[in-house]
Structure formats: structure tokens, C-alpha cells
MARTORVO-658254 format. One record per residue (C-alpha): residue number from 0; x, y, z. Coordinates in steps of 0.5 Angstrom, whole numbers. Example, Ala and Ser with C-alpha at 12.3 -4.5 7.8 and 13.67 -1.06 7.14 Angstrom:
<sites>
SITE   num       u       v       w
SITE     0      25      -9      16
SITE     1      27      -2      14
</sites>
This chain:
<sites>
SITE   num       u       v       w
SITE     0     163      86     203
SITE     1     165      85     196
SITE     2     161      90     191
SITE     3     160      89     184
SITE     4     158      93     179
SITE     5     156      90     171
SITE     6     156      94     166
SITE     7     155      92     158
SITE     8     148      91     156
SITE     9     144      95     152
SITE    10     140      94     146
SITE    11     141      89     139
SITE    12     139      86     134
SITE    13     138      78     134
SITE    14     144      75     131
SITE    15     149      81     135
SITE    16     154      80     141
SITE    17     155      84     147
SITE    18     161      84     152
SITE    19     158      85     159
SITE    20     164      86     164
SITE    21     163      86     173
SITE    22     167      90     177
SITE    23     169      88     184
SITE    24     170      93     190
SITE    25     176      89     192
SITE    26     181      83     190
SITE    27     177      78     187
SITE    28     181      73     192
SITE    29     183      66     189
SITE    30     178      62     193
SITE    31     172      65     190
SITE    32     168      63     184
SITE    33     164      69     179
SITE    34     158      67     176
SITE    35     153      71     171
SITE    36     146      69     172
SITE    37     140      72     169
SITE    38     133      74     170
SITE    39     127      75     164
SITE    40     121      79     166
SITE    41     116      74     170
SITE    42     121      69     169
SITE    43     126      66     176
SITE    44     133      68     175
SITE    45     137      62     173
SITE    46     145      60     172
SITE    47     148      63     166
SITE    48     155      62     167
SITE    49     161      61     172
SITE    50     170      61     172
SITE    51     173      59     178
SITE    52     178      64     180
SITE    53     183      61     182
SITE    54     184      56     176
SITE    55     180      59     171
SITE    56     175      53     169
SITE    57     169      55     167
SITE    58     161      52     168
SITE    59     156      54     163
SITE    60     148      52     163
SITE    61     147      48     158
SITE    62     144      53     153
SITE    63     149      58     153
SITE    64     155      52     152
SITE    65     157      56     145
SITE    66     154      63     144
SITE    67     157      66     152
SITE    68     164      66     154
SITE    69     167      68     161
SITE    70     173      70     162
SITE    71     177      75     167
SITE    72     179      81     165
SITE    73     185      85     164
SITE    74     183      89     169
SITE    75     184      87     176
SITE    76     178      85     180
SITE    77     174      84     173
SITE    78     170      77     170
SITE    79     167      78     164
SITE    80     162      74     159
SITE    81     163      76     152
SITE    82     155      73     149
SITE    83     155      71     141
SITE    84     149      71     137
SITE    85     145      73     141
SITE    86     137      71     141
SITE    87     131      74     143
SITE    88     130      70     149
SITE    89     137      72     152
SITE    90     133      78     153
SITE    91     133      79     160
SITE    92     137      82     166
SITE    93     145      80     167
SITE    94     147      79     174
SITE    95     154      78     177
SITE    96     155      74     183
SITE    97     161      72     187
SITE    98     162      66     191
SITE    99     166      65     198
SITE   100     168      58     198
SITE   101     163      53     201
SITE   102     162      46     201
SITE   103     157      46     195
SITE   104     160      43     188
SITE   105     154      46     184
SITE   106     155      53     182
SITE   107     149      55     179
SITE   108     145      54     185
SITE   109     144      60     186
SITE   110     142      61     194
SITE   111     150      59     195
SITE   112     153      66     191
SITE   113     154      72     198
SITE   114     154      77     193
SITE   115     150      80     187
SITE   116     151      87     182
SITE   117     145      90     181
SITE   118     144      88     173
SITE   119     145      91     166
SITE   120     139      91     162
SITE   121     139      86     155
SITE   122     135      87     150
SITE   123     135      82     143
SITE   124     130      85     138
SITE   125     128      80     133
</sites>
């Protein structure tokens, strides 16, 4: 059972940047693919962001192409998304999530990810 855990968000300004990290239990293993998802209140949670890991090609929403950059860390175990420029629509809560192998190529579907952090809250102000 893989825990994450992120860490990172808060509040600021729009036109600021964040660097939100995601901790993993254990060894990310190679396999693996790490995503960053969000949620806006009254919103469904979508895609945001994903690297595979053993490769480290990296996937993003159309939208995020630009202003959001994930990578892994320098720490063991850590993925994470360095946010530019941010908007007050990114304002929501980030998750992390990590996905075994499985036989799906999209990786912002979200039903195929087995395990999920809790979340850091974003705020943008205007």
C-alpha cells in the first residue's frame, strides 16, 4: 500500500508560482506512472499532470501545457509540479496519485490510478 502525502499549497496572488511536492511511503517503482490531479469546489476532480516514472515522459492537460511542470525530486520517492503564473481558476485542491501498470495508455483517466494523497489546498486571489 503506497502513501502519499503533498505538501506545497497555500495562498497567492494571481500571476505567483507554487511548487507542490508528493511524498511516497515507499520506493516509487519504475513501473509506476505519478499524476497530479485537482478539484475546484462544485467542480469533478480532473487531470492536471502525470511523468512516467521510469522514463520520465511527462502528460499534461491541455491547459496546464506551459504554466505547470512535473518532474521528480531530488529526494527519493518525490514527484513534483512546479505551477507558474498561476490563475484564479487554479484554485482548487491538488492531489497526487499513483498508478501500477495496467493496460490503460490514457493517464488522466482517473478511475485507473490505485493510490491518492489527501490534498493541499491552492488558493489564487485575484
Amino acid at each position: 500500500q503506497v502513501q502519499l502525502v503533498e505538501s506545497g499549497g497555500g495562498l497567492v496572488q494571481a500571476g505567483d508560482s507554487l511548487r507542490l511536492s508528493c511524498a511516497a511511503s515507499e520506493r516509487i517503482v519504475s513501473s509506476y506512472v505519478m499524476g497530479w490531479f485537482r478539484q475546484a469546489p462544485g467542480k469533478e476532480r480532473e487531470f492536471v499532470a502525470a511523468i512516467n516514472w521510469s522514463g520520465g515522459r511527462t502528460y499534461y492537460a491541455e491547459s496546464m501545457k506551459g504554466r505547470f511542470t512535473i518532474s521528480r525530486g531530488y529526494a527519493k520517492n518525490t514527484v513534483l509540479m512546479q505551477m507558474n503564473t498561476l490563475k484564479p481558476e487554479d484554485t482548487a485542491v491538488y492531489y497526487c496519485a499513483a498508478r501500477a501498470p495496467n493496460s490503460y495508455s490514457d493517464y488522466a483517466l482517473i478511475g485507473t490510478y490505485d493510490y491518492w494523497g489527501q490534498g493541499t489546498q491552492v488558493t489564487v486571489s485575484a
